[in-house]
C-alpha positions as CSV (number, residue, x, y, z in Angstrom):
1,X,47.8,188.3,128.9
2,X,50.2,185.5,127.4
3,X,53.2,183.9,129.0
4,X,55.9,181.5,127.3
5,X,56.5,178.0,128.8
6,X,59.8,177.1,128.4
7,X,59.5,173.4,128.9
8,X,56.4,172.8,127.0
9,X,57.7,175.5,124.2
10,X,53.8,177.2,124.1
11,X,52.3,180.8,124.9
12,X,49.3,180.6,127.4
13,X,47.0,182.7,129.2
14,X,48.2,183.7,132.7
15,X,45.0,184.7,134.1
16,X,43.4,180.9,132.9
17,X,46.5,179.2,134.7
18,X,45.5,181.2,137.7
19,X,42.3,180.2,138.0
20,X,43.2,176.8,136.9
21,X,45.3,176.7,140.2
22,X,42.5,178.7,142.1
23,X,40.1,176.0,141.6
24,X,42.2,173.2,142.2
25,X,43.5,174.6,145.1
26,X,39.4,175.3,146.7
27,X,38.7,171.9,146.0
28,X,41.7,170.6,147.6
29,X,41.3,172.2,151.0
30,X,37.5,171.6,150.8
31,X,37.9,167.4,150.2
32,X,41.5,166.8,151.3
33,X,42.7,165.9,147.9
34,X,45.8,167.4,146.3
35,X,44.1,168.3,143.2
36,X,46.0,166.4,140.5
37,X,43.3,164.4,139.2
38,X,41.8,167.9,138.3
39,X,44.6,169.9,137.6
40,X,46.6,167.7,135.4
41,X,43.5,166.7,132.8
42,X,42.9,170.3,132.8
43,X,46.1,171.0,131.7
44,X,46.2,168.5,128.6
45,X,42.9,170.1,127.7
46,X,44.5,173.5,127.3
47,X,47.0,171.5,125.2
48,X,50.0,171.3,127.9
49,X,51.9,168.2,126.5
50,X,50.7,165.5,128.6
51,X,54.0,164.2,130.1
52,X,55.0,168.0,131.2
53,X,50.9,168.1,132.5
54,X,52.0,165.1,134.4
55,X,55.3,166.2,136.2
56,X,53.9,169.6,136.5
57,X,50.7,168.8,138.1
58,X,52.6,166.7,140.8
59,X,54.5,170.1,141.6
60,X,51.0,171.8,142.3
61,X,49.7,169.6,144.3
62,X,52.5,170.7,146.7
63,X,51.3,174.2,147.4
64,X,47.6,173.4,147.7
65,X,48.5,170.5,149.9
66,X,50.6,172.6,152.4
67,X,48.3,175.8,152.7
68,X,45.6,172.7,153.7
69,X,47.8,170.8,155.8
70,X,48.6,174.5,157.7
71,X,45.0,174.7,157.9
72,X,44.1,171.2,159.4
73,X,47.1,171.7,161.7
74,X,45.3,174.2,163.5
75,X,42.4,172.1,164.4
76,X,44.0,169.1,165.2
77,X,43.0,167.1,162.2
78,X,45.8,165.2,161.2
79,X,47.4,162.3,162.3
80,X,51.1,162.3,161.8
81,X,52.0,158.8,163.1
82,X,49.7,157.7,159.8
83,X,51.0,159.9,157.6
84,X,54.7,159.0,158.0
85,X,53.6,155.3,157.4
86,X,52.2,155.9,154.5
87,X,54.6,158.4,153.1
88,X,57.3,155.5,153.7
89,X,55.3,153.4,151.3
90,X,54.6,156.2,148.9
91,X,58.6,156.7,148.5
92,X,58.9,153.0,147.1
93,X,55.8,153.6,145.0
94,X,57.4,156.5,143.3
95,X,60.8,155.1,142.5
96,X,58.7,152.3,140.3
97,X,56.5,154.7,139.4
98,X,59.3,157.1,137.6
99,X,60.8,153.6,136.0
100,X,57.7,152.7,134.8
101,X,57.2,156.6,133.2
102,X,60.3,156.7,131.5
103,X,59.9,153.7,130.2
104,X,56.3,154.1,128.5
105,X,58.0,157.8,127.2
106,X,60.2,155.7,125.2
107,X,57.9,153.1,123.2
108,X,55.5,155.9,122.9
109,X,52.8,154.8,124.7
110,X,52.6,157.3,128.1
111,X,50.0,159.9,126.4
112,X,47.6,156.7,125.7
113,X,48.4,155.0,129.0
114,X,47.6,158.3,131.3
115,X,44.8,158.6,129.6
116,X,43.1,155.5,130.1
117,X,44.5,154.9,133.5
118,X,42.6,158.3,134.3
119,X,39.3,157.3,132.9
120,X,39.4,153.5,134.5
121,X,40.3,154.9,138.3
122,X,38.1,158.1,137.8
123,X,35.5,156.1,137.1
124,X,35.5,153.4,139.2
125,X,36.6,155.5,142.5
126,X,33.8,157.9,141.5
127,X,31.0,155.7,141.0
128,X,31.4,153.5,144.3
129,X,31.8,156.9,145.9
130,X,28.6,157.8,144.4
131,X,26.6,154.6,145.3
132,X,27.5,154.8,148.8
133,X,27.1,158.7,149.4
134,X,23.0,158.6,147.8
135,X,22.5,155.7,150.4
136,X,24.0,157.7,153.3
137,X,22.1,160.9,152.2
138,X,18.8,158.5,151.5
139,X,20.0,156.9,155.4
140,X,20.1,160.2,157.1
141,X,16.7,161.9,155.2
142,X,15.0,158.8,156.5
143,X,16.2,159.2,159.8
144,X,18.1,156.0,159.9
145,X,21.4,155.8,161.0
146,X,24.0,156.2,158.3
147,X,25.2,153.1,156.3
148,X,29.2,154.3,156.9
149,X,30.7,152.3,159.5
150,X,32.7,154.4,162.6
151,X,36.5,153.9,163.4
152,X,37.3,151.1,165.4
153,X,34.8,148.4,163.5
154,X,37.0,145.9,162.1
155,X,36.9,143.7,158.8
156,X,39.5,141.2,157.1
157,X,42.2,144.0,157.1
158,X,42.3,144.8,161.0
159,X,43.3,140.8,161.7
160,X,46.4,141.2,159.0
161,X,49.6,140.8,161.9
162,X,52.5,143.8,162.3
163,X,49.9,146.1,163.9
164,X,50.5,149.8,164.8
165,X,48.3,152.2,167.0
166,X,47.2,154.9,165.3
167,X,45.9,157.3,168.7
168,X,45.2,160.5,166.4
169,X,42.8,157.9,164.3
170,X,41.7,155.8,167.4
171,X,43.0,152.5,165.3
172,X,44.9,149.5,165.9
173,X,46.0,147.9,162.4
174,X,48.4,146.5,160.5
175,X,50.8,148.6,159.0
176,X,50.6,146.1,156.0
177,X,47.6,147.6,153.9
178,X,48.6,151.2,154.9
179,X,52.0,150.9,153.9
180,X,50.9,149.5,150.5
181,X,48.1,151.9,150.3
182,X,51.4,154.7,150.4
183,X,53.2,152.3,148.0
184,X,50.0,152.9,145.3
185,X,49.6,156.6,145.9
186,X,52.9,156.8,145.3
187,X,53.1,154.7,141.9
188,X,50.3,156.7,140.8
189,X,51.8,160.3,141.8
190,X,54.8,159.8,139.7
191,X,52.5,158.2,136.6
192,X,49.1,160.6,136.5
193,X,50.3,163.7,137.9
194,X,48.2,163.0,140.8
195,X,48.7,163.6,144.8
196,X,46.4,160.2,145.2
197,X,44.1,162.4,147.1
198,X,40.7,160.5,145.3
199,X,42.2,156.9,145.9
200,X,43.6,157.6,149.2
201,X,40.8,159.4,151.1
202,X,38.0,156.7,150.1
203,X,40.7,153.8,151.2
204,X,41.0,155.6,154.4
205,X,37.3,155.7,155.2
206,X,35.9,152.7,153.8
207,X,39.0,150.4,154.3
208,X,40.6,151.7,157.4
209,X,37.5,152.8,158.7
210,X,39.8,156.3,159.2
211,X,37.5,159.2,160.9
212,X,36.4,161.8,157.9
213,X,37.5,164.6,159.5
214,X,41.2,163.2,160.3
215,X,41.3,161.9,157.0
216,X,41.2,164.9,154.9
217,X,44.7,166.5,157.0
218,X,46.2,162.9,156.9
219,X,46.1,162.8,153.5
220,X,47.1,165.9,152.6
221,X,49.8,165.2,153.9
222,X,51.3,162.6,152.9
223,X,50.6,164.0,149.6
224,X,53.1,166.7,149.9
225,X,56.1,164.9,150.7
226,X,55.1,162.1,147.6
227,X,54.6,164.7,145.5
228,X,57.9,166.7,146.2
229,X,59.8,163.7,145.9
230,X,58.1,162.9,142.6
231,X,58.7,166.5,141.2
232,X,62.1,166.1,141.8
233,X,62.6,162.6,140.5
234,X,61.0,164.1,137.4
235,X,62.7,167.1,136.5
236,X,66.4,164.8,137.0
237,X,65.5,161.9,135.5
238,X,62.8,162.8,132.8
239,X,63.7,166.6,132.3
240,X,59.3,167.2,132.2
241,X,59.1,170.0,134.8
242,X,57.9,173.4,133.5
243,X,59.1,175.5,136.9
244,X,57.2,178.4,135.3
245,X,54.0,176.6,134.4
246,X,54.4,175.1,138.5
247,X,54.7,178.4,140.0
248,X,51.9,180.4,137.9
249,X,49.3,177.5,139.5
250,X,51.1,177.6,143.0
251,X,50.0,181.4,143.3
252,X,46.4,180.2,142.1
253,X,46.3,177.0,144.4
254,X,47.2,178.6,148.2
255,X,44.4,181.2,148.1
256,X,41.9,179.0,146.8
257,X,43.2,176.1,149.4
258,X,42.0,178.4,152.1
259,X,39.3,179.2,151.3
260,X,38.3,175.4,150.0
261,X,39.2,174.4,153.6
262,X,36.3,177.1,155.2
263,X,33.2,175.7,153.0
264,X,34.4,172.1,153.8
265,X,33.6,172.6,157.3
266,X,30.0,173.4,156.3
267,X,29.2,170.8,155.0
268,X,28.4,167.1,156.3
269,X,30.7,164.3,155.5
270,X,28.4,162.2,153.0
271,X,27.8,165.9,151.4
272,X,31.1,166.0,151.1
273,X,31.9,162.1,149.6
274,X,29.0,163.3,147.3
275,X,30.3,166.3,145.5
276,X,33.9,164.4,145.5
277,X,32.2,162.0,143.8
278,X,30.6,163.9,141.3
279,X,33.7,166.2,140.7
280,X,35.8,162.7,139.9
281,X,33.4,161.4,137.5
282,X,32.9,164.8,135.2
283,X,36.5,164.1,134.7
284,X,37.1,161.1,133.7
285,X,33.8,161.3,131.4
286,X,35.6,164.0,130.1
287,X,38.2,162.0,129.6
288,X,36.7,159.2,127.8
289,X,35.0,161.2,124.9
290,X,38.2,162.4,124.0
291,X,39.6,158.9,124.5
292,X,36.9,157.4,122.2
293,X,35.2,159.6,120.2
294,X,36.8,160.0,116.6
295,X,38.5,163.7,116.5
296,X,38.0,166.4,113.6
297,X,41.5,166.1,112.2
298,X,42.7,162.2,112.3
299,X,46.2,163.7,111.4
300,X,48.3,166.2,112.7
301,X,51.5,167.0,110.5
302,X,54.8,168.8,112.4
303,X,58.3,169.9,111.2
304,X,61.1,167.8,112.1
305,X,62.5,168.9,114.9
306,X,59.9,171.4,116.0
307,X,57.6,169.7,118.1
């Protein structure tokens, strides 16, 4: 069953989009990411033009994120005070973010530059991850008390001045590192497609010493409102936005977000941190052997004014 993209001028398969936006939207209420580390890579690999992949992929993150966001709501796992901090950040992030797009569109470099940007954060986000999950799951089998320090330890970041109380996250810090966390989210929403989910929830832990479970509704959502503004800031500026590409994974990404949200509860916190951790580096190995290995045709030949 085929439907035409307008925007990225190609005839798809409908039922792959929706489960493309099924999946994305499972493991975004399951880990408290908005999915566009998946979703967008997934969409170059069924040959979406990367730059409408990139803008479109931000839209989707949207629906997944609410229908999680509605979900955390209810158990009273999200901290709004946080999130509007970092959301304020993750507005000047996106401006520079949009600038910086536009700009690598026009000397032809933005294909190349997603790409590698995706395989060196993938990567390095997913391997720490990794490394610190296997000793929390080697901690707990032992019997010893996990290596992940609780909220309210503090390190170098808790004596930076401008401090904010955070009551929802049971933290007093400065409003420094979280507003720049917001400003980076943002930069990379507007460049990869991405909600910042996988950057952002690690950060949160590990940096801010954030509890898991307020984390995962916190995120999400700041992610929706960074997202939106990035979707819009696309379709006016770089024109990038396939609405009916968006709404095909929308449909896909709210029921799976629900059902994503129900098996996270399940499952411990380093369980958790370990399957994100796996799911982010299958990507961006992914990634890399396209990136680097030599392809079957070296050349592609088009029509003027066709592609």
């Amino acid at each position: 069953m085929s439907i035409y993209l307008p925007i990225a001028e190609i005839s798809v398969n409908i039922l792959v989009l929706l489960a493309m936006g099924a999946a994305v939207g499972f493991l975004s209420g399951m880990f408290g990411v908005g999915g566009g580390f998946l979703i967008t890579p997934l969409l170059i690999f069924y040959n979406i033009p990367p730059a409408i992949a990139v803008a479109t992929g931000a839209n989707q993150v949207i629906a997944s994120s609410v229908s999680g966001v509605l979900s955390h709501m209810k158990r009273g796992t999200l901290d709004f005070k946080l999130g509007g901090v970092l959301l304020a950040g993750g507005v000047v992030g996106s401006t520079v973010g949009i600038y910086v797009f536009g700009l690598l569109r026009e000397i032809g470099q933005l294909d190349l530059f997603i790409s590698l940007l995706y395989v060196v954060l993938l990567g390095t986000v997913g391997g720490l991850m990794m490394v610190e999950s296997v000793n929390a799951l080697r901690a707990t089998r032992s019997g010893a008390a996990p290596v992940l320090k609780k909220s309210g330890q503090h390190n170098w970041i808790h004596r930076l001045p401008l401090k904010m109380r955070f009551r929802a996250s049971k933290l007093f810090v400065s409003v420094i590192p979280v507003l720049g966390l917001g400003a980076a989210i943002g930069f990379l929403s507007s460049i990869m497609g991405v909600g910042g989910g996988f950057i952002m929830v690690p950060a949160l832990i590990y940096l801010l010493k954030v509890p898991t479970n307020v984390v995962i509704g916190t995120s999400l959502f700041q992610i929706i409102f960074t997202s939106a503004y990035t979707t819009l800031v696309h379709a006016t500026t770089n024109q990038t936005v396939d609405v009916i590409l968006a709404f095909v994974l929308m449909v896909g990404g709210v029921a799976g977000a629900q059902y994503g949200a129900r098996a996270g509860q399940k499952l411990r916190g380093e369980q958790l941190r370990a399957l994100l951790a796996l799911l982010v580096l299958a990507v961006a190995l992914r990634l890399a052997f396209d990136l680097f290995v030599t392809p079957p045709n070296r050349y592609s030949l088009a029509v003027l004014g066709l592609s």
